[in-house]
TORVEX-563013 format. One record per residue (C-alpha): residue number from 1; residue in three letters; z, y, x. Coordinates in nm, 2 decimals, padded with zeros to 4 digits. Layout:
TORVEX-563013
   pos   code        Z        Y        X
   NUM    ala        Z        Y        X
...
***
This chain:
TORVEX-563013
   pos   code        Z        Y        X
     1    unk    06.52    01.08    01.88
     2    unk    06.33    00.83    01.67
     3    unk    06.65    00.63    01.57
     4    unk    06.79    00.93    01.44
     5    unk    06.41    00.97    01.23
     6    unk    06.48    00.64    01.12
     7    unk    06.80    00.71    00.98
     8    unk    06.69    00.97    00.79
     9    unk    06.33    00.82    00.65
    10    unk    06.37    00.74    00.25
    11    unk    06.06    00.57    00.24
    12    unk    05.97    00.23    00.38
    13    unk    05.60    00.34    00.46
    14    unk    05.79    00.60    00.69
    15    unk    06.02    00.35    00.80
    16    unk    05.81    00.11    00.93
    17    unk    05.60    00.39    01.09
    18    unk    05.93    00.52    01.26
    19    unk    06.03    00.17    01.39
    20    unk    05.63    00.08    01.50
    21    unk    05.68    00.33    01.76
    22    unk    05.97    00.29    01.86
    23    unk    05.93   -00.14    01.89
    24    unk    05.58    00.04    02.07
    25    unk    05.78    00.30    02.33
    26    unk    06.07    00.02    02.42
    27    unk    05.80   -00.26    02.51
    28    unk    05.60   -00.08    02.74
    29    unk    05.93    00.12    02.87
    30    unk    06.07   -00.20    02.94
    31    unk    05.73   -00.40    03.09
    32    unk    05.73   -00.09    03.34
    33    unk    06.07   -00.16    03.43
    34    unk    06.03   -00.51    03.47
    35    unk    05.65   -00.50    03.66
    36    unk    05.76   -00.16    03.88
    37    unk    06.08   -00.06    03.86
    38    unk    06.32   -00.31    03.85
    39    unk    06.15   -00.51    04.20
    40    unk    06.15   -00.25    04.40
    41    unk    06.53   -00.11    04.32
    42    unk    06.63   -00.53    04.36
    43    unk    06.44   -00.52    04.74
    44    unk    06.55   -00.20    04.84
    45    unk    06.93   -00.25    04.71
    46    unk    06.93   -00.61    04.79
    47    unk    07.10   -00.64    04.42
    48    unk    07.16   -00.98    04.28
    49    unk    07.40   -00.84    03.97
    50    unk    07.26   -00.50    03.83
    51    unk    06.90   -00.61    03.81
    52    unk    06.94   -00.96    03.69
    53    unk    07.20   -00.83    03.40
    54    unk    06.89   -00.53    03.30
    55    unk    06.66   -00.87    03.23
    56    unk    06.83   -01.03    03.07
    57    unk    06.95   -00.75    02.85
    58    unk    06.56   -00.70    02.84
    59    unk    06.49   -01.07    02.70
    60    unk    06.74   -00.96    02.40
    61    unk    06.60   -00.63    02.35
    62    unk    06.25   -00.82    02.36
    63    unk    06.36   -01.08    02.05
    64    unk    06.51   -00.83    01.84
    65    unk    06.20   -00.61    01.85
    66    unk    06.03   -00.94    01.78
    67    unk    06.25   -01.02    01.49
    68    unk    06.19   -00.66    01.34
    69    unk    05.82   -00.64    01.41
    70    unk    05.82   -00.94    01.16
    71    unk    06.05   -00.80    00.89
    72    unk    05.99   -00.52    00.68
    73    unk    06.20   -00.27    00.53
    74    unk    06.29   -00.42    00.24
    75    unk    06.43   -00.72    00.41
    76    unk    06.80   -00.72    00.37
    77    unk    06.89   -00.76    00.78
    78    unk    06.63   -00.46    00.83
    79    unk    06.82   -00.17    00.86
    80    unk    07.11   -00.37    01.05
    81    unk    06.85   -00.49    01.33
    82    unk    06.74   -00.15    01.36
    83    unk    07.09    00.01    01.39
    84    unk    07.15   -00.26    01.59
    85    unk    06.85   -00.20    01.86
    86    unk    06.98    00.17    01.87
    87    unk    07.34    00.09    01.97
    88    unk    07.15   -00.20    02.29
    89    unk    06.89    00.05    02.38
    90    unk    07.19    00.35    02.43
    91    unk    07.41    00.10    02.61
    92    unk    07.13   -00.03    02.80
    93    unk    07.03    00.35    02.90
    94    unk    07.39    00.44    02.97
    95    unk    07.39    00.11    03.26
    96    unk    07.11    00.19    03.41
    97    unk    07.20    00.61    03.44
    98    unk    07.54    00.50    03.54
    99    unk    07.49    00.27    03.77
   100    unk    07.10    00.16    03.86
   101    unk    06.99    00.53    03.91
   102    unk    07.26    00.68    04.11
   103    unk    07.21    00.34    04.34
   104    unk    06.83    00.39    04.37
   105    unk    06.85    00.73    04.45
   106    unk    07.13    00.66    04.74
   107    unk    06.84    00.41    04.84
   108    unk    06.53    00.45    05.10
   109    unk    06.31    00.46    04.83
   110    unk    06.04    00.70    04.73
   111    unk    06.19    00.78    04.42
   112    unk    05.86    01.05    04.39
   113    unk    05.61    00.76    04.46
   114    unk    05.78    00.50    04.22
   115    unk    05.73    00.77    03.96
   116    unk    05.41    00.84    03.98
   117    unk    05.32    00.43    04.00
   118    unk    05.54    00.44    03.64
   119    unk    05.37    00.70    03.49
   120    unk    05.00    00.57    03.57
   121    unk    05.09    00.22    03.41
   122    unk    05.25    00.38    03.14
   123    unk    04.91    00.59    03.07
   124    unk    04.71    00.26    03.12
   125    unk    04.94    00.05    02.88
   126    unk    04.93    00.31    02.64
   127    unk    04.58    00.44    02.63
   128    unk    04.41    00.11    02.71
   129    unk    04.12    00.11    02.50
***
């Protein structure tokens, strides 16, 4: 896992490699979520807690990434953010296997089709040239 590369880096040149990619992976992760995923599990499950609670998680995610995109490792909070984004993302991950997931499978959806629709936006947020 990246946060565990992170941990491990001694250099800030690695560092701030390490935590590019990751900042990268967790905004489009979380655009797909919010443009996709997260409309279609609200509509089919009718949700008004689960859903609203994963965006607003995702606005905090959002500013901290924000605040370490702008830092550097040197900066004495650096590290701290970091750890910090590692404990949200795992809690956030843990909600959304826990309790999102199991819901939207019990669902009507296509849980095949909403995959594919992910993992075509993912390719054209990632590899847009």
């Amino acid at each position: 896992m990246l946060f565990e590369q992170y941990e491990t880096a001694k250099s800030s040149t690695k560092k701030k490699s390490i935590v590019s990619q990751i900042c990268t992976e967790l905004t489009v992760h979380a655009q797909l979520e919010e443009e996709i995923f997260y409309p279609q599990v609200r509509a089919a499950l009718k949700d008004k807690e689960l859903i609203p609670e994963a965006i607003v998680e995702h606005a905090t995610l959002k500013e901290l990434i924000a605040q370490i995109e702008d830092g550097e490792p040197s900066d004495d909070l650096y590290d701290a953010k970091v750890k910090v984004l590692s404990e949200y993302v795992k809690h956030h991950v843990k909600e959304e296997q826990n309790e999102i997931f199991p819901k939207a499978k019990a669902s009507k959806l296509d849980m095949y089709a909403l995959g594919e629709q992910l993992l075509q936006r993912k390719e054209e947020l990632l590899f847009k040239p």
